[in-house]
VOGURO-217008 format. One record per residue: residue in one letter; x, y, z of N, C-alpha, C in turn. Coordinates in steps of 0.05 Angstrom, whole numbers, plus 32768, in hexadecimal, padded with zeros to 4 digits. Atoms other than C-alpha are relative to their C-alpha. Layout:
N
AXYZXYZXYZ;...
end
This chain:
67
X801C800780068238803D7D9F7FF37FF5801A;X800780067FE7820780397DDC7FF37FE47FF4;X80138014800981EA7FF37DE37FE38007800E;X801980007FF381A07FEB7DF37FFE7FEC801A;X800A80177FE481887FC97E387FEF7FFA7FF6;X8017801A7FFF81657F8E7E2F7FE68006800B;X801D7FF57FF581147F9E7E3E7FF97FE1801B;X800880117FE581097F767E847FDD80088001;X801980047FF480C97F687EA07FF480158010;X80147FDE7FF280B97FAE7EC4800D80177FF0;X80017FF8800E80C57FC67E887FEB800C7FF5;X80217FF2800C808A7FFD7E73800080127FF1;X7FFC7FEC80148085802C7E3C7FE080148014;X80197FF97FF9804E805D7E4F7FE27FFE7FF6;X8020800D8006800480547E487FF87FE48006;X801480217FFC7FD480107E49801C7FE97FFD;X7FF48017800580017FD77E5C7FFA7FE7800A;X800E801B7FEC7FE17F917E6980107FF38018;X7FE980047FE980207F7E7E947FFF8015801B;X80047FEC7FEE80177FB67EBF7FEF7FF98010;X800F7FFF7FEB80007FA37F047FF080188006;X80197FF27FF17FC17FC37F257FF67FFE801C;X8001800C7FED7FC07FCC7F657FDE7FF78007;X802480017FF37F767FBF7F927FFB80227FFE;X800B7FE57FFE7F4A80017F9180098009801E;X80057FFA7FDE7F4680287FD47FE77FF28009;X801780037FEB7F0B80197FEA7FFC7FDE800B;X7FFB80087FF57F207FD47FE6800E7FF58011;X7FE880027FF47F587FD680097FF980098021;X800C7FF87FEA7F337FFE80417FEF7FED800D;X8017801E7FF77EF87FC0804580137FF3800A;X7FF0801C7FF47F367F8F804E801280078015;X7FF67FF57FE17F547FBD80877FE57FF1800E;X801F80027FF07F0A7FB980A77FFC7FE9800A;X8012801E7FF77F017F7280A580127FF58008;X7FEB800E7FF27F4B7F5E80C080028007801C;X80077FFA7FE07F3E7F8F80FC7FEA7FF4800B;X801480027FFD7EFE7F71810280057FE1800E;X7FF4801A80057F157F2980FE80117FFD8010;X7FEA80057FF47F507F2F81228011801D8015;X7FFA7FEA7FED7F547F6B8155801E80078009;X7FDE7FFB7FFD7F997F5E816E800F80007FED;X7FE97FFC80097FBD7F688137800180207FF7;X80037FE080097FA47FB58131801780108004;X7FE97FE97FF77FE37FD5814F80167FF17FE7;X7FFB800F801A80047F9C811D800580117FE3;X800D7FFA801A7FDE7FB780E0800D80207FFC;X7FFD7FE480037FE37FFF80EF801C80087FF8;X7FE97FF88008802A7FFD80F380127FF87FE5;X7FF98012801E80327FD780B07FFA801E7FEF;X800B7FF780118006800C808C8000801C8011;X7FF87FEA7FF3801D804B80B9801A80127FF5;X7FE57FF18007805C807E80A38008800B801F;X7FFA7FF57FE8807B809980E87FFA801F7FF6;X800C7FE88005806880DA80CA7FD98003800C;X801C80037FFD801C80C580C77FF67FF38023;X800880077FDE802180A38119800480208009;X7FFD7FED7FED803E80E4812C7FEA801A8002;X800D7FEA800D800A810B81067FE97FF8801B;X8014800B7FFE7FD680DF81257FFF80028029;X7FFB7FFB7FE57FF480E081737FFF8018800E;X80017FEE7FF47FF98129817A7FDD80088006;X80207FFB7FF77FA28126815F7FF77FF88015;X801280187FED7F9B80F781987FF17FF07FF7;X8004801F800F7F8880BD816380097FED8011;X8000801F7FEB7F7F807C819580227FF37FED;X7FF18011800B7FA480588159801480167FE9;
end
């Protein structure tokens, strides 16, 4: 007889679940890029490489993208 696992906390059935994190929209996520480069210039090479894939630098180095 199989037992059941215990239902943990990232536990989700599908559809509407109030537990279910949400992340920020895009657009604000793009504003709060804007205003950290803005704010804080040196940490752009920082930032970029946080929120970069080495797929997406390499994409971006061969366009001749500064950053």
């Amino acid at each position: 007889m199989r037992r059941r696992r215990k239902a943990n906390r990232g536990w989700f059935k599908k559809g509407h679940d109030p537990r279910r994190k949400r992340g920020f929209p895009r657009w604000a996520c793009r504003k709060g890029f804007r205003v950290a480069v803005c704010r804080h210039p040196h940490l752009l090479e920082w930032l970029m490489a946080r929120f970069l894939t080495g797929r997406d630098k390499r994409r971006r180095r061969e366009a001749g993208v500064p950053w």
